[in-house]
C-alpha positions in Angstrom: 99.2 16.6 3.7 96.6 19.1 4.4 95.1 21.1 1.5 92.7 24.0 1.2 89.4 23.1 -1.0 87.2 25.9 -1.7 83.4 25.6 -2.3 83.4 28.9 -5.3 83.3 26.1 -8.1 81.6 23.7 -6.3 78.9 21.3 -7.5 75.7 21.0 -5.3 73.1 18.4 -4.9 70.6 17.3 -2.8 71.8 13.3 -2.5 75.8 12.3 -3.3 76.0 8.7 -4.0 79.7 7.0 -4.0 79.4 3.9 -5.9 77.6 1.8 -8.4 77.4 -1.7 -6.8 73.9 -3.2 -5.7 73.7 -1.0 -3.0 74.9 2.5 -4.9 72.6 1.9 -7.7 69.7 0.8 -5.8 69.9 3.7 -3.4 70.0 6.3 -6.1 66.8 5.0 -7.6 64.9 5.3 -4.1 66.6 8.6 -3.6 65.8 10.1 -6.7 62.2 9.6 -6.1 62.7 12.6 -3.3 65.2 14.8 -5.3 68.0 15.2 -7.5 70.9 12.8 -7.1 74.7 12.7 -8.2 76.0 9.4 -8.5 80.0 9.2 -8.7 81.9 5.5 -9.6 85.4 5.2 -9.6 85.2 3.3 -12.9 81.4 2.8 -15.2 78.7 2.3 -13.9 78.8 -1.4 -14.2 82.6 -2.0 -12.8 81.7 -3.3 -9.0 81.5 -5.9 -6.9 78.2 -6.8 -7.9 78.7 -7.5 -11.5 80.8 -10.6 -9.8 78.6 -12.0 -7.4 77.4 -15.0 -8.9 75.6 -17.6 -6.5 72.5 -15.3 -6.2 70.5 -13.8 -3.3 69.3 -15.5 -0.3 65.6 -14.6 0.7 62.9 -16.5 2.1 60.1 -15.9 -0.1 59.6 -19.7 -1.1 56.6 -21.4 0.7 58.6 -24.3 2.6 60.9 -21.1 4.1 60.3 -18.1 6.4 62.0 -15.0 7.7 62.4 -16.8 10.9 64.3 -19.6 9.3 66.9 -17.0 7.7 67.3 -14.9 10.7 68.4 -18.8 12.6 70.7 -19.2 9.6 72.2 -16.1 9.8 72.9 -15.7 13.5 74.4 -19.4 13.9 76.6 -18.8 10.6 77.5 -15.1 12.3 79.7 -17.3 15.0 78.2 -14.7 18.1 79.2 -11.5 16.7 75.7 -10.5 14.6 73.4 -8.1 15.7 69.9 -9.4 16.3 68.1 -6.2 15.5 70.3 -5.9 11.8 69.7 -9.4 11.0 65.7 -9.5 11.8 65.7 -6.0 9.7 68.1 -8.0 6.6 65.2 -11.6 6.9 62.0 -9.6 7.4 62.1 -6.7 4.8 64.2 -8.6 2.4 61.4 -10.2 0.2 59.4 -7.0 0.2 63.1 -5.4 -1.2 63.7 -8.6 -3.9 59.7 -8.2 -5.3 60.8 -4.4 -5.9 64.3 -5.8 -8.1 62.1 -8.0 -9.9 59.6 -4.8 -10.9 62.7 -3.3 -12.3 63.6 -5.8 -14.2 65.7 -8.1 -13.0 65.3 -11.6 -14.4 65.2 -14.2 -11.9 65.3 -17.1 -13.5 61.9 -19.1 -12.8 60.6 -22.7 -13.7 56.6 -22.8 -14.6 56.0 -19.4 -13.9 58.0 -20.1 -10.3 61.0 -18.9 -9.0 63.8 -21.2 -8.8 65.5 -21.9 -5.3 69.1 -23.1 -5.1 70.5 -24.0 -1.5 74.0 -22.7 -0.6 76.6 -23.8 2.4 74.7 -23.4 5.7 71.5 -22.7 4.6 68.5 -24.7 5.9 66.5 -24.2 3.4 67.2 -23.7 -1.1 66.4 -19.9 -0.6 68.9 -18.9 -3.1 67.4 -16.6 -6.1 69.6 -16.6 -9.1 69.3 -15.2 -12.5 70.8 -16.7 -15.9 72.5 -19.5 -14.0 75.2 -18.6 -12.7 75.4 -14.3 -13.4 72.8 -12.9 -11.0 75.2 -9.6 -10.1 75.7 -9.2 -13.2 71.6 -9.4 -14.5 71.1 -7.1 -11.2 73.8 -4.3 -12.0 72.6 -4.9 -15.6 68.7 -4.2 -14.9 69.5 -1.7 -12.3 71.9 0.7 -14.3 69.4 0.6 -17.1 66.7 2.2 -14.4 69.4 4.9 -13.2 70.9 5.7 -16.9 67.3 6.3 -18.1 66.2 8.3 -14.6 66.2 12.1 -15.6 67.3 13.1 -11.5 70.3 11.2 -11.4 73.4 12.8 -12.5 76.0 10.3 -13.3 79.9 10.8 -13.0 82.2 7.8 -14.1 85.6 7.4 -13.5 85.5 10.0 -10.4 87.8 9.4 -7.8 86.6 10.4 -4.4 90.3 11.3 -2.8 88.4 12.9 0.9 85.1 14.1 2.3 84.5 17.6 3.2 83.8 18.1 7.1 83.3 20.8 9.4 80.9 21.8 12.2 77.7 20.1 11.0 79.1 17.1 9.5 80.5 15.7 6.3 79.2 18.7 3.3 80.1 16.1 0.6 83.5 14.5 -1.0 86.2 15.9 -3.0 87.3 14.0 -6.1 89.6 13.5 -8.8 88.1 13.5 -12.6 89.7 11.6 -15.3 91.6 14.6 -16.2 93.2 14.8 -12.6 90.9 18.0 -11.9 90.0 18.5 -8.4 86.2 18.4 -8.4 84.2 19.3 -5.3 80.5 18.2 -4.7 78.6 19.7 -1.6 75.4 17.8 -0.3 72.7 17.5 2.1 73.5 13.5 2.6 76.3 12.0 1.2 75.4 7.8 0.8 79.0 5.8 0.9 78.6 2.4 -1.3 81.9 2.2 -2.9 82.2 -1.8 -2.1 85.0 -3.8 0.2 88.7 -3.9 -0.4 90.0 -7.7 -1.2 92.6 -6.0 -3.3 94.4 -5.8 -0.6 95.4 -9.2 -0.9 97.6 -11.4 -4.1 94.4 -13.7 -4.5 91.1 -12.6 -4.6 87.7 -12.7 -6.4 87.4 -9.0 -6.3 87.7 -6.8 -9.0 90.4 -4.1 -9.2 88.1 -0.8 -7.8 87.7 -2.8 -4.6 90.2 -1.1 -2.4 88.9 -0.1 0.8 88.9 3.4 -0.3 85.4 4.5 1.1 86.5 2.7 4.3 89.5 4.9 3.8 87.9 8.1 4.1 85.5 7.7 6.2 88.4 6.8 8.6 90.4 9.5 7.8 87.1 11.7 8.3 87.2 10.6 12.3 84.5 8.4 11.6 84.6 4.8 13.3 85.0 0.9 11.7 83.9 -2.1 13.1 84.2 -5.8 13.3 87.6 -5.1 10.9 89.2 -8.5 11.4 86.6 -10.2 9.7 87.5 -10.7 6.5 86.0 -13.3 4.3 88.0 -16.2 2.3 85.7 -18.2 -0.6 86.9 -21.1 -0.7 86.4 -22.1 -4.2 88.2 -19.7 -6.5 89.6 -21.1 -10.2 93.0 -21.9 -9.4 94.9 -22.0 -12.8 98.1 -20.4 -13.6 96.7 -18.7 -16.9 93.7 -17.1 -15.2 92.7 -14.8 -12.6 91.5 -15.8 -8.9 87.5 -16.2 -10.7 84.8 -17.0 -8.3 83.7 -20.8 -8.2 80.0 -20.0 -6.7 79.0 -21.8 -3.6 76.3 -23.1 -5.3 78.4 -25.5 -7.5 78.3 -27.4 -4.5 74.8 -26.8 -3.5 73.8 -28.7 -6.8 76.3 -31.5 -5.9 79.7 -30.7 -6.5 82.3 -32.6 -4.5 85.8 -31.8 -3.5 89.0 -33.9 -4.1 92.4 -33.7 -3.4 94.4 -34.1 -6.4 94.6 -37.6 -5.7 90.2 -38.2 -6.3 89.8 -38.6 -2.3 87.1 -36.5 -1.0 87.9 -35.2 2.4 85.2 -32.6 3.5 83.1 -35.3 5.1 86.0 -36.3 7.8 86.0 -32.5 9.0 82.8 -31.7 9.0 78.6 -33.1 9.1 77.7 -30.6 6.7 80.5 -31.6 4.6 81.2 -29.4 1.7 78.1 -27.5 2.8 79.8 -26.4 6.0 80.1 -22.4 6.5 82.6 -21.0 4.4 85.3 -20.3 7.0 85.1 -24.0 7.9 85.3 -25.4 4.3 88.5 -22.7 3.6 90.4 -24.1 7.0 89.8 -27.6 6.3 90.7 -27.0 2.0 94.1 -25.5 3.4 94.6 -27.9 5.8 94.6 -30.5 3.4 97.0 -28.2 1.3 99.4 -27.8 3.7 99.5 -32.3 4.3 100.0 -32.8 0.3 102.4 -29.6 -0.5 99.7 -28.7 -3.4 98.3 -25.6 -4.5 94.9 -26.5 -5.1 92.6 -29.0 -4.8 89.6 -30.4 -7.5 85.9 -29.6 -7.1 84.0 -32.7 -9.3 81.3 -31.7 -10.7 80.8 -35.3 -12.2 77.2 -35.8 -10.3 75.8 -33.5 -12.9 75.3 -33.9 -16.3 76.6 -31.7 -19.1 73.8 -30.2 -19.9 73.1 -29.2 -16.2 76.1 -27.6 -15.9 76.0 -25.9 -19.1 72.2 -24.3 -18.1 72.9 -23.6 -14.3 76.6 -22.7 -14.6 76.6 -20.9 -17.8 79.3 -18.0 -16.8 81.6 -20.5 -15.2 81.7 -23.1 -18.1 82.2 -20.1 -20.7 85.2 -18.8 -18.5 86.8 -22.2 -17.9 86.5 -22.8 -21.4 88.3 -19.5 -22.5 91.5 -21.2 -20.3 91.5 -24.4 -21.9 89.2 -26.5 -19.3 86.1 -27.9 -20.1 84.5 -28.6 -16.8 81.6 -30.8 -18.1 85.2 -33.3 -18.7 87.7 -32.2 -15.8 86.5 -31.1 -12.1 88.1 -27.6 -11.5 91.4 -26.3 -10.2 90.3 -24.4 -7.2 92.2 -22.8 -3.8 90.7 -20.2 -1.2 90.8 -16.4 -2.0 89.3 -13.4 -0.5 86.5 -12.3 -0.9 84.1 -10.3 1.0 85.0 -7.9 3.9 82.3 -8.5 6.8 83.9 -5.3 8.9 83.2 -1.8 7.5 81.8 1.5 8.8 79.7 1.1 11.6 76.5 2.0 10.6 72.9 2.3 13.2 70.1 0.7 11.7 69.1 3.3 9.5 73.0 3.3 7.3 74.1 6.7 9.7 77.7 6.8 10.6 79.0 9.1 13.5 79.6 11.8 10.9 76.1 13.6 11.0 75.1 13.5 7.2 76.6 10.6 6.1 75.3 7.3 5.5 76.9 3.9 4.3 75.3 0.6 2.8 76.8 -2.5 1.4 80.0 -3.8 1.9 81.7 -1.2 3.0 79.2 -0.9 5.7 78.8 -2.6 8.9 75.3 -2.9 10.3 76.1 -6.4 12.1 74.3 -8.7 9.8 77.2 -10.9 8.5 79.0 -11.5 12.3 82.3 -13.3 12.0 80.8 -15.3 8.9 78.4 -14.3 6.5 75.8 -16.6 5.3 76.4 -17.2 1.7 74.4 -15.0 -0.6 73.7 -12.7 2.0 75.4 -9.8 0.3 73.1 -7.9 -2.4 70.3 -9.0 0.0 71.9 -6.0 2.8 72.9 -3.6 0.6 69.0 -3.3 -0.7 67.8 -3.7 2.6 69.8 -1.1 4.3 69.9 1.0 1.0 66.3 1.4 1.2 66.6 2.6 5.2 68.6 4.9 4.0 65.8 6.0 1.9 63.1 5.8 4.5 65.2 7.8 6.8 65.5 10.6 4.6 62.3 10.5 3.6 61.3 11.4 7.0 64.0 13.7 7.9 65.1 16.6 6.2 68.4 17.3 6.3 69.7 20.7 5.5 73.2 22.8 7.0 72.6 26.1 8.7 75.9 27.7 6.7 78.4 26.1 4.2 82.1 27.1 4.8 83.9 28.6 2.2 86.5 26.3 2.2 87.7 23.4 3.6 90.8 21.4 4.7 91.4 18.4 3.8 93.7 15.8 4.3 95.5 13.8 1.8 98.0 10.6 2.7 101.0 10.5 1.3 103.1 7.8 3.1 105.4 6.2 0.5 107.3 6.9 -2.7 105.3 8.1 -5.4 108.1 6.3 -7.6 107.4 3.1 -5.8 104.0 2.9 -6.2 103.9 -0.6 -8.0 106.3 -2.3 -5.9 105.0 -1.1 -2.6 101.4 -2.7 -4.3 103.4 -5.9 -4.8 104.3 -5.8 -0.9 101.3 -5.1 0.9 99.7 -7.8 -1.0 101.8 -10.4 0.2 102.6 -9.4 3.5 98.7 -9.2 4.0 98.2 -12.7 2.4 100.9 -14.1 4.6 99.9 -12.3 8.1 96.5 -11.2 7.7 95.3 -14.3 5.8 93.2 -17.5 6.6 95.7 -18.5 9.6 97.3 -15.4 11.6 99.1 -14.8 14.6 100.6 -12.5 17.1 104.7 -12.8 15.5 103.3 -12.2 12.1 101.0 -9.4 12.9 103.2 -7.2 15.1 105.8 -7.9 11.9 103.8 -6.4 9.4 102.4 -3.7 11.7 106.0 -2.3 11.9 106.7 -2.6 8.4 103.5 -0.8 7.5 104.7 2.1 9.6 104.0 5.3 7.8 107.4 7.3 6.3 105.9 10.9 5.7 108.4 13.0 3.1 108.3 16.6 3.0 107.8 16.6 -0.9 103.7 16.8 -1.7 103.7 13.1 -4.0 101.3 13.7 -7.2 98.2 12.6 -6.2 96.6 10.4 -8.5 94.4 7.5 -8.8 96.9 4.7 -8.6 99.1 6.4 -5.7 95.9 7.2 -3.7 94.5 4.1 -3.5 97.7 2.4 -2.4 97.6 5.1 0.0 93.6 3.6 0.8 94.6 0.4 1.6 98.0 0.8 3.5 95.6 2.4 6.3 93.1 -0.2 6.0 95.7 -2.9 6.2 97.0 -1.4 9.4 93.4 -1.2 10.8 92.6 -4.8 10.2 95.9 -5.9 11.9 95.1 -3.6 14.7 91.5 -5.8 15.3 93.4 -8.8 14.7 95.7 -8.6 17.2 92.8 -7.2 20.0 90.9 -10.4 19.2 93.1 -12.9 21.4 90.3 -15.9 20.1 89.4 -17.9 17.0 85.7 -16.7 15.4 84.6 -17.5 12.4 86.9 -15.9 9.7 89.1 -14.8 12.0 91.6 -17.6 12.9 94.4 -17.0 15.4 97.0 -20.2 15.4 98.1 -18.6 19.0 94.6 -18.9 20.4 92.5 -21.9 18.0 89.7 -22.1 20.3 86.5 -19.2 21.0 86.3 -17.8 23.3 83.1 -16.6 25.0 84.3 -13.5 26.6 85.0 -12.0 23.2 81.2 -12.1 22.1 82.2 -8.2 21.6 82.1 -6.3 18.4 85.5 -4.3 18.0 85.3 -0.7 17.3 87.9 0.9 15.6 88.3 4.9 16.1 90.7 6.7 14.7 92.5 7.1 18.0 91.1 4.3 20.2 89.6 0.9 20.3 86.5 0.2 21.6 84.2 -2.8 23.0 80.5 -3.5 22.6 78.8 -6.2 23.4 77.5 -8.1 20.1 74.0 -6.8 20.5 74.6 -3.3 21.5 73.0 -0.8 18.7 74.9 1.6 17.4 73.5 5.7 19.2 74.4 8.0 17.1 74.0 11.3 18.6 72.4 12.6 15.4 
């Protein structure tokens, strides 16, 4: 439903920042060091992503590693579908972008005055930086909203939600929000910087938080602009697997420092599937983890941290052995419950090297971007470490280019989706998630997809629904849903996360990045750069 905004009350700024993850709160800072800056989170500041990520950041600042080493890593993890220029930009400016976290603060934990290194599935090298064990997203977020909360040129607005962005001749003018009051708020800017995260919500288990929705994917899609490499989405295979508790993250690196998985019945199996074992790349180690599921009839399986001693996992796992603990399970006793969930969406808007989409004036960064860095598979740890790097070229790109509009409209349509019963709204949640887990999870095919396609089909109602928070988002990741089974069904292959039972093999024809228009699909050739006419 189209609605007229006008621009009499509006807000204006020189920077509009969506989102308060690594790559939100990070941008700010750089951007606030050219002008004013108006940060908007859907939540607080410290509600992202981020806050979960707990195995660390990969970078290859220790003496036995190099750049050259990470971008090898990256690309062979990426299954084909990285780009070459987005990874050697990710390798080669990330130390220079990790020294600048650790001048504002962030902790890293260190051993001798040196930093300490833990290695991660399909790594070559211990390149992993963590902080307090087992919490470095939440050290980061906590280090980095301290720098923007004490910054005089930020503006900060919490628990904004951003329903549309504002378009018209020369671009996207800013966003249109929501406050907590269900006020319309409009906010016109010179660049507006999308970081609002991924969108696991989407499915019944998941390590994500509840803001991750898909909802800056959402709008950007709604706002003509394309998505790429949708059909990659990411499944962790170790996530806390107990009826009481929620799908918690069981970081990769329990297994770097030598935990083991078992079936229920104590016998480790990784090794049979794979050299690597339980170090194989994550998409492997979640196939082989359900595979093993679907022979017993279980719902989990054990990861054994036996091989270390209670005090090592008390100092290195800190957040994990407090949270198991709050549910009754004392991991320095019992291995852990655990089962795959998702986790991290590898697809997003397509972004050039420099975060511009193909909406003049607007830029994305972290995961709801898509530079080409993670591929098919993203190397674990590899997160944080894009949404700085690509943050900051954000940064450097506006540094160097001024942006400005020749006229701002006086008002503006926008759009707003309102495709199912505003009565329905936690119900139709309680669908999407499950038809999403069981057709768009670890193991799809063409039956299921074309299924859930057609019961995802819009039903538009001539009655304008109340557009709040809760009905929006479901609203957000409906179109997203359909988007992802669109690339799903386009890639007739097996890739990395992407797992067709129809076709189980890859296939090297489809070394093509899928583009996702609004209207059209598109096919690029996995190392064709983005050329954004602006």
């Amino acid at each position: 439903m189209a609605i007229k905004v006008s621009t009499n009350n509006s807000e204006s700024t020189p920077f509009l920042v969506i989102g308060s993850g690594i790559a939100g709160l990070y941008t700010a800072l750089k951007l606030s060091e050219l002008a004013e800056v108006t940060l908007i989170t859907k939540e607080t500041l410290e509600e992202s992503n981020t806050a979960y990520a707990q195995g660390g950041i990969a970078v290859a600042l220790s003496p036995s590693d190099s750049p050259k080493l990470h971008y090898a890593d990256t690309l062979s993890v990426g299954a084909g579908i990285c780009l070459p220029a987005a990874v050697e930009a990710l390798v080669s400016e990330g130390p220079a972008r990790v020294k600048e976290l650790i001048r504002l603060g962030v902790p890293f934990d260190s051993q001798g005055g040196e930093p300490v290194f833990t290695r991660e599935a399909a790594h070559s090298r211990s390149r992993v930086l963590h902080a307090d064990g087992d919490a470095t997203g939440r050290e980061i977020s906590r280090a980095l909203t301290k720098q923007v909360l004490s910054n005089p040129r930020i503006q900060i607005k919490e628990n904004y939600f951003v329903a549309a962005l504002l378009t018209g001749p020369e671009g996207c003018y800013g966003a249109l929000a929501f406050d907590e009051t269900g006020k319309n708020r409009t906010v016109l800017a010179k660049a507006t910087i999308l970081a609002t995260g991924g969108c696991g919500q989407i499915y019944a288990d998941t390590t994500n938080p509840q803001v991750a929705t898909g909802d800056g994917m959402a709008i950007a899609f709604r706002a003509g602009v394309p998505l790429s490499d949708l059909e990659f989405m990411q499944f962790h295979p170790t996530a806390l697997h107990l009826p009481t508790a929620p799908r918690f993250l069981i970081t990769e690196a329990v297994r770097g420092e030598g935990g083991i998985l078992r079936t229920k019945q104590g016998l480790r199996f990784m090794p049979a599937y794979h050299q690597l074992a339980e170090l194989a790349p994550r998409d492997i180690v979640t196939r082989c983890i359900l595979q093993e599921l679907q022979k017993t009839g279980d719902d989990h399986v054990y990861l054994d941290l036996s091989a270390l001693t209670p005090t090592q996992i008390k100092n290195r796992f800190p957040n994990i052995f407090e949270t198991c603990l709050t549910y009754g399970l004392d991991i320095t006793k019992e291995p852990i419950p655990v089962a795959p969930a998702a986790h991290y969406m590898m697809g997003g808007i397509a972004i050039d090297l420099n975060g511009r989409t193909g909406l003049p004036h607007l830029f994305a960064c972290g995961e709801v971007a898509n530079s080409g860095v993670h591929g098919a598979n993203r190397l674990a740890s590899n997160s944080l470490l894009d949404g700085l790097v690509f943050g900051h070229r954000i940064f450097s790109y506006l540094q160097a280019h001024h942006l400005d509009f020749s006229r701002i409209p006086a008002e503006f349509e926008v759009t707003l989706s309102g495709e199912t019963n505003p009565a329905e709204v936690d119900q139709d949640l309680q669908f999407l998630k499950k038809l999403a887990s069981a057709e768009l999870g670890i193991i799809r095919q063409e039956k299921g997809l074309l299924a859930a396609s057609q019961m995802l089909a819009p039903v538009y109602s001539d009655e304008q629904p109340p557009f709040n928070h809760k009905y929006l988002e479901l609203q957000n990741m409906r179109l997203i849903v359909r988007a992802m089974i669109t690339a799903a069904l386009k890639r007739t292959e097996s890739r990395g996360s992407h797992y067709r039972s129809d076709y189980p093999t890859t296939d090297p024809a489809w070394a093509k990045r899928i583009i996702h228009y609004p209207n059209q699909l598109k096919l690029l050739p996995a190392a064709t750069l983005y050329n954004w006419s602006w």
